[in-house]
N, C-alpha and C positions, 0 to 999 in steps of 0.2 A: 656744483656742476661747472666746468670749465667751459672757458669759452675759445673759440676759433677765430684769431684775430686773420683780416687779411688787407695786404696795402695793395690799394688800386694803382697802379703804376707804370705796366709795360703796356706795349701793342702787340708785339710780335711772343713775346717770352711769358710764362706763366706766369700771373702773380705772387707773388711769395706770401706764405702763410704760417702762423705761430702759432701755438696754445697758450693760453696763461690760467695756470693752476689754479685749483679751487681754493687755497689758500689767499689768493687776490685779486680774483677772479668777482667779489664782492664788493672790492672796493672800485673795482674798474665799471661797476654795473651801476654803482650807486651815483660816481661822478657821473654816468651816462644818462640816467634818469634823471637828476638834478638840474641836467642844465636842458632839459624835455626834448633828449633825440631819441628815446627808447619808444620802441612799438606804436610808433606811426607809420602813416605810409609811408613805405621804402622808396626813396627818389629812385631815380636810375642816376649813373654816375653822369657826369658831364661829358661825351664823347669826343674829349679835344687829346693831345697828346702829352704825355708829364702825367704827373702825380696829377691825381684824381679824388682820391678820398682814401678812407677807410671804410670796410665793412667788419661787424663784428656779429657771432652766431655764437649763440650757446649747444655745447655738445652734447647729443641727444645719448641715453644708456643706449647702446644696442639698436640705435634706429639713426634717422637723419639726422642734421644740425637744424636747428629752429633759429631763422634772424630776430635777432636784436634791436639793432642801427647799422645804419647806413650814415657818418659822418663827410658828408662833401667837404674839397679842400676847403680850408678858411672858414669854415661853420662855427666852428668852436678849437680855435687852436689849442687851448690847454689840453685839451681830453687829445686832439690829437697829438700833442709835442709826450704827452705820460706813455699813449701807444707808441708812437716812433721808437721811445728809449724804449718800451719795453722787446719792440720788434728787432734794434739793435743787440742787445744783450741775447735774445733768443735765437738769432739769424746768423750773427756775425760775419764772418768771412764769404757764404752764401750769396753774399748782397755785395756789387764791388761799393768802393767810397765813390765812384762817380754818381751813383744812385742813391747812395744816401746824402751828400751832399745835394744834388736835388733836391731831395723831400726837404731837408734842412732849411734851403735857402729861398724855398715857397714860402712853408710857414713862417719863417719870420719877416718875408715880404709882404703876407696877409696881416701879420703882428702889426708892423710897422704901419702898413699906410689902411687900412681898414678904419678903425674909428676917426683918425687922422685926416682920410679924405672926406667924411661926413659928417665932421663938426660942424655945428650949428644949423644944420638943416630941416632940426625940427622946430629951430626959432623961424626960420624962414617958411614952415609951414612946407617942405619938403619930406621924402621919404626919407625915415632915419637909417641908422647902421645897419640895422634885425631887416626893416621890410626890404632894402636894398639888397641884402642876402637873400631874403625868399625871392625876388626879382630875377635875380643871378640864377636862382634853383631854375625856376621854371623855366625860363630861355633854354635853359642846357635841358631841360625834361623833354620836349618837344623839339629836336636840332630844328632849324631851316632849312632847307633847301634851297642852294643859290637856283636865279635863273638861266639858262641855256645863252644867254646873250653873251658874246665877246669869246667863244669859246673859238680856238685853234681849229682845224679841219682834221678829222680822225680818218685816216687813210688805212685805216685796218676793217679790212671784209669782217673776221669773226670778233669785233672787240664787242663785249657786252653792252645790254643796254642797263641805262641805272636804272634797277629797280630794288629800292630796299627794304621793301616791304619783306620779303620773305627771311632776309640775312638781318631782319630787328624783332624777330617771334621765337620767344622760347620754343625748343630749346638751341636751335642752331646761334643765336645771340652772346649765348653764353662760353658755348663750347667751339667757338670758330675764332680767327683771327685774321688779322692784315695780311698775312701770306695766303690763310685760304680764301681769305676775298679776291686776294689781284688774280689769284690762280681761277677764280670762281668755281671751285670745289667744295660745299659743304662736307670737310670728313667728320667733323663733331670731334676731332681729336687735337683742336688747338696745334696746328701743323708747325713744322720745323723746319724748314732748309735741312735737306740730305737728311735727315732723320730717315725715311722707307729707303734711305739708301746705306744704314748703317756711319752716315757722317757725324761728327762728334761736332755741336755749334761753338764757336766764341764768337762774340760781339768787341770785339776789342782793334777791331777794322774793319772797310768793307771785303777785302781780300778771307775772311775770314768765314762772311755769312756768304757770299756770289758763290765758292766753290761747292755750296751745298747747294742751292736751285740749279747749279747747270747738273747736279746730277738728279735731280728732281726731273731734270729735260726743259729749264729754261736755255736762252742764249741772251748774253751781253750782244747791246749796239749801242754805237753810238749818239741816235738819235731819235724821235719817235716822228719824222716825216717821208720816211721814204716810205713807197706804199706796199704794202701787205694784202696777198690776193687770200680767197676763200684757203683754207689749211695753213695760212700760213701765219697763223698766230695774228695777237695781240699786243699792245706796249704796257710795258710795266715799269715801274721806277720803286728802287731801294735807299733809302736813306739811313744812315743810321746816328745814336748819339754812342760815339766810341765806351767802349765799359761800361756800358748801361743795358743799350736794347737795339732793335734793329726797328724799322718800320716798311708797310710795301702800301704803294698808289696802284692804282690802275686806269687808262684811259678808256670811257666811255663811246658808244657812239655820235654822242654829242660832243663827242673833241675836248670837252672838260674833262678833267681825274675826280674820281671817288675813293674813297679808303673808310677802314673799318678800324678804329685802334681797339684793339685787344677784343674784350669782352663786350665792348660798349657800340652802341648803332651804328650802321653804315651812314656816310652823310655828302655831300662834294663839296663841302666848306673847308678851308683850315680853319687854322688855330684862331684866328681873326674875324672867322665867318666871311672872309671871300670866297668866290669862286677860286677852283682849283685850275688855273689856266697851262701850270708845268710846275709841277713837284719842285725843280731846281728854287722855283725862285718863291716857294708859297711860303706861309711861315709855321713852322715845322715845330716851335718850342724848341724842347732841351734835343730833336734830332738835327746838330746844326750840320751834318757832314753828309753833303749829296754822293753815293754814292758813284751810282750810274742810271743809265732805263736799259730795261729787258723785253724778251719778246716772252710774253708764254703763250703755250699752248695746248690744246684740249687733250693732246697727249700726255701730258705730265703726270707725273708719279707723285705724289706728297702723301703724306701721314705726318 
């Protein structure tokens, strides 16, 4: 039976996905049991930005895929550095080098300083290598929620309020993303920039993904303080990591931003677990290039 490999990786762009043939599909099942990630409870991924993990599902005859594991980044980098090569060889071109280069330069940052930063801590009567990664799970299993304090003033009448309850319950969790959160549209079709407007995306600048939401019916400004009456939208901000993937914020009524990376929970933290106080300056991982902020609004078009 073959299995369904998939890298956890964008926010805005679908994850990309590979099969690996019955022919090796056993060996890749037996390292995964081996090292005991097979058929436990399935984490959820960590909801930061950057590579995330892998997921791998065996392909059902004629019916759904059945999960496997769930691999978080740095859990067991060998099984995941055999998947990358395998997802390279299967993907190639699909995938730019700026995104693999990524996944690349995690895993061997986990390589490097993982056991390295936890030496000797179990002579010190400290948590070792293993419980400090189940430690890491759980934090990311249940995000935080920063609190309301030190937030900017939200000068927009229609900007949502955080509520993420409904955008972290299958199945809108799954099949929604960072564009249809800042838009606050559940379409359950992993939306696009100018996709319902027949736009063709590249992430390879911000000039690239902006001309797809203004035909969605965003507009570019340049600020998120001048004030916005009832109709007149909300503030949004796009950032992107150039050849890789785009990301989208949105400003709350609490004057803090929220975002959703890809698949994974809505939350108002970054990458750091601050508060999100202005997209420009929060920290974004591999999105180092702030676009601009946007207005949207309840009229927008997105699929």
């Amino acid at each position: 039976m073959p299995l369904i490999v998939t890298l956890d990786l964008f926010s805005g762009l679908p994850n990309p996905k590979f099969a690996i043939p019955d022919t090796e599909a056993q060996r890749i099942e037996t390292l995964v049991r081996s090292a005991g990630l097979a058929d436990r409870r399935l984490p959820l991924p960590p909801p930061r930005l950057g590579y995330r993990g892998i997921r791998i599902e065996r392909a059902g005859v004629g019916g759904p895929v059945k999960p496997l594991a769930v691999i978080r980044a740095g859990e067991h980098v060998e099984s995941e550095k055999l998947l990358v090569d395998y997802a390279r060889r299967s993907l190639g071109d699909r995938i730019s080098q700026t995104a693999w280069s990524h996944v690349t330069s995690t895993l061997e940052r986990y390589e490097r300083e993982g056991p390295e930063r936890y030496e000797g801590r179990e002579e010190r009567g400290e948590p070792g290598w293993l419980e400090r990664i189940e430690e890491f799970f759980e934090e990311w299993r249940e995000p935080k929620d920063a609190d309301d304090g030190g937030c900017p003033p939200c000068v927009a009448a229609d900007a949502p309020t955080y509520d993420p309850g409904p955008w972290n319950t299958e199945p809108t969790l799954s099949n929604n993303n960072c564009y249809n959160y800042a838009n606050n549209q559940a379409t359950n079709t992993f939306a696009q920039p100018g996709r319902a407007h027949g736009y063709t995306l590249s992430v390879d600048a911000c000039g690239d993904v902006q001309p797809g939401a203004v035909l969605d019916g965003l507009a570019a400004t340049t600020n998120f303080t001048t004030p916005l009456g009832a109709g007149q939208g909300w503030y949004v901000a796009l950032v992107l990591a150039p050849g890789f993937d785009y990301h989208w914020y949105r400003q709350d009524t609490v004057g803090c931003w929220s975002h959703k990376p890809g698949h994974t929970p809505a939350r108002n933290v970054d990458n750091s677990g601050n508060p999100i106080t202005d997209p420009q300056t929060a920290d974004r991982g591999p999105y180092s290039v702030f676009c601009s902020y946007m207005i949207a609004y309840t009229t927008d078009v997105i699929y």
